[in-house]
N, C-alpha and C positions, 0 to 999 in steps of 0.2 A: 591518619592521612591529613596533611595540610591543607590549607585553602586552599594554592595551586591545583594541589595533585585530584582537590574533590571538582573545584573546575573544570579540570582535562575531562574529569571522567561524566559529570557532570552535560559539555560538553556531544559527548560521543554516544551520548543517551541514558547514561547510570542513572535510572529513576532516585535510584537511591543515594548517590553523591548528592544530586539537587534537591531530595528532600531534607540533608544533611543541613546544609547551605541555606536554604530557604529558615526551617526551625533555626540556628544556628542566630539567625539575624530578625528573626520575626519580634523580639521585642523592641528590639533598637527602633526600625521601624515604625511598629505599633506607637512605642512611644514620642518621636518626632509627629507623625500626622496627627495624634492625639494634641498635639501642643501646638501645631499647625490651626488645627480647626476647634480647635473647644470644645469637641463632639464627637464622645468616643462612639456612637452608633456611625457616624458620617467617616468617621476614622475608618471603623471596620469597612465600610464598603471601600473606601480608596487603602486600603491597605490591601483587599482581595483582587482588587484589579491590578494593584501592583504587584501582587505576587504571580497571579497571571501572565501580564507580560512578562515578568523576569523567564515566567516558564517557555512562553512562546517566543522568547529572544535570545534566549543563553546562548547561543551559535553568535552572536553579537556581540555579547562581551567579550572584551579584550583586559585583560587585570594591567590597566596601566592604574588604576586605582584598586583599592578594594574593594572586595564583593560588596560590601556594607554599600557603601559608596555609591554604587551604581543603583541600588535599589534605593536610596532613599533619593535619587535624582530621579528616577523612576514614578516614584512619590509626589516627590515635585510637581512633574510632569501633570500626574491624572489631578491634581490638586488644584494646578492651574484650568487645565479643562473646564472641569468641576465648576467653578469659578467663574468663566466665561460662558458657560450654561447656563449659571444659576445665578446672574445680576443679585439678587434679592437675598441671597444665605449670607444671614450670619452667623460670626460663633456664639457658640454659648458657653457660660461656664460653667465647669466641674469643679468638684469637692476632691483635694488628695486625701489621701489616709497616711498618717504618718505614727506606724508601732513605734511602740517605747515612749513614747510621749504620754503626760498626763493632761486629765482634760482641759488645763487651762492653757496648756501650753499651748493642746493640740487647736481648742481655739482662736489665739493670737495668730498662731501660722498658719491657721487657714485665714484667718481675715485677711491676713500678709499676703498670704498668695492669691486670693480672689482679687485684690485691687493690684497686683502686680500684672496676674493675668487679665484682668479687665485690662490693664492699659497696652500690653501685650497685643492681645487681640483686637485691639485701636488700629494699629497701627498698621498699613500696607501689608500684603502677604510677604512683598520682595522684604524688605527691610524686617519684618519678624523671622523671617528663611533664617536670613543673615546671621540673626542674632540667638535663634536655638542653633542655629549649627555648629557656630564661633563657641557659646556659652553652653550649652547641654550636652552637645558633644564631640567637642573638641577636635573638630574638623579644621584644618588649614586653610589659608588665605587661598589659595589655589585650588585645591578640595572643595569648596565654595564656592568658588568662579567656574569650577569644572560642573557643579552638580546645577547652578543656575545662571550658566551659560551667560556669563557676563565676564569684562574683564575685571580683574583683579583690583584694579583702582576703582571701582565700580564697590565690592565687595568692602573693601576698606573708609569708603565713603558713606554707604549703606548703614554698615558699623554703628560710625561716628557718629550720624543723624541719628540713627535708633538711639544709641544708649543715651543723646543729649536731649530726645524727646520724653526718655523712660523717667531720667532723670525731673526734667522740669515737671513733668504730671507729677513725679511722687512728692515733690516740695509742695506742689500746686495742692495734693491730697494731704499735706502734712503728716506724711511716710518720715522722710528724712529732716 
């Protein structure tokens, strides 16, 4: 069964379409709010809320985007909340694990990526949105303005400011 078809049924009460769809999309998710907040414990809980509403709204969606799509705007959403509750949270950072790598390598790319994501989680929620969605996963200029309800030159300007901030930290850090 296709997206569509597990939507319809989904939809019309198929516990089992929805739990299709939900698994189906729980890492994409998982993995954006995790890269959202720096805090895969703070992740889990806005990833459960988000799977929540996805369940108590489904009769709402309409697939003018993809499923995917709608839940990590969803994400968005309780992130922003979250956020405007909690003045005072910040991210923290995580360690990736990267198989196949030997240890010196694997710690080069972690240093790599802890000062990437430090400067990542610097920066604005809007403007980091922008910039895992465009660059981790390869979400559209549109896709983007649809998921944070901004317009489109908004998103593209957002962009531009992120990557030319990421850029000057990592000179400033003698990254590049």
């Amino acid at each position: 069964m296709g997206e569509l078809q597990l939507i319809e049924a989904a939809k019309k009460g198929n516990k089992s379409a929805l739990n299709t769809l939900l698994t189906d999309n729980y890492k994409l998710v998982a993995g954006y709010v995790i890269k959202m907040t720096g805090d895969p414990e703070r992740a889990q809980d806005i990833v459960q809320e988000t799977l929540l509403r996805a369940v108590l709204n489904i009769d709402k969606f309409t697939p003018n985007a993809k499923f995917s799509t709608w839940l990590i705007k969803i994400a968005t959403n309780v992130y922003r909340d979250e956020l405007r509750k909690n003045k005072n949270l910040e991210p923290l950072n995580e360690t990736l694990e990267s198989p196949g790598q030997g240890p010196e390598e694997l710690i080069i790319i972690r240093d790599e990526y802890h000062e990437v994501l430090d400067i990542l989680l610097g920066l604005p929620y809007e403007k980091r949105a922008v910039f895992i969605l465009k660059h981790f996963y390869g979400l559209k200029y549109e896709e983007i303005a649809d998921v944070l309800q901004c317009p489109v030159g908004t998103v593209r300007s957002r962009l531009h400011n992120c990557i030319k901030s990421i850029m000057s930290d990592m000179e400033r850090r003698k990254l590049i």
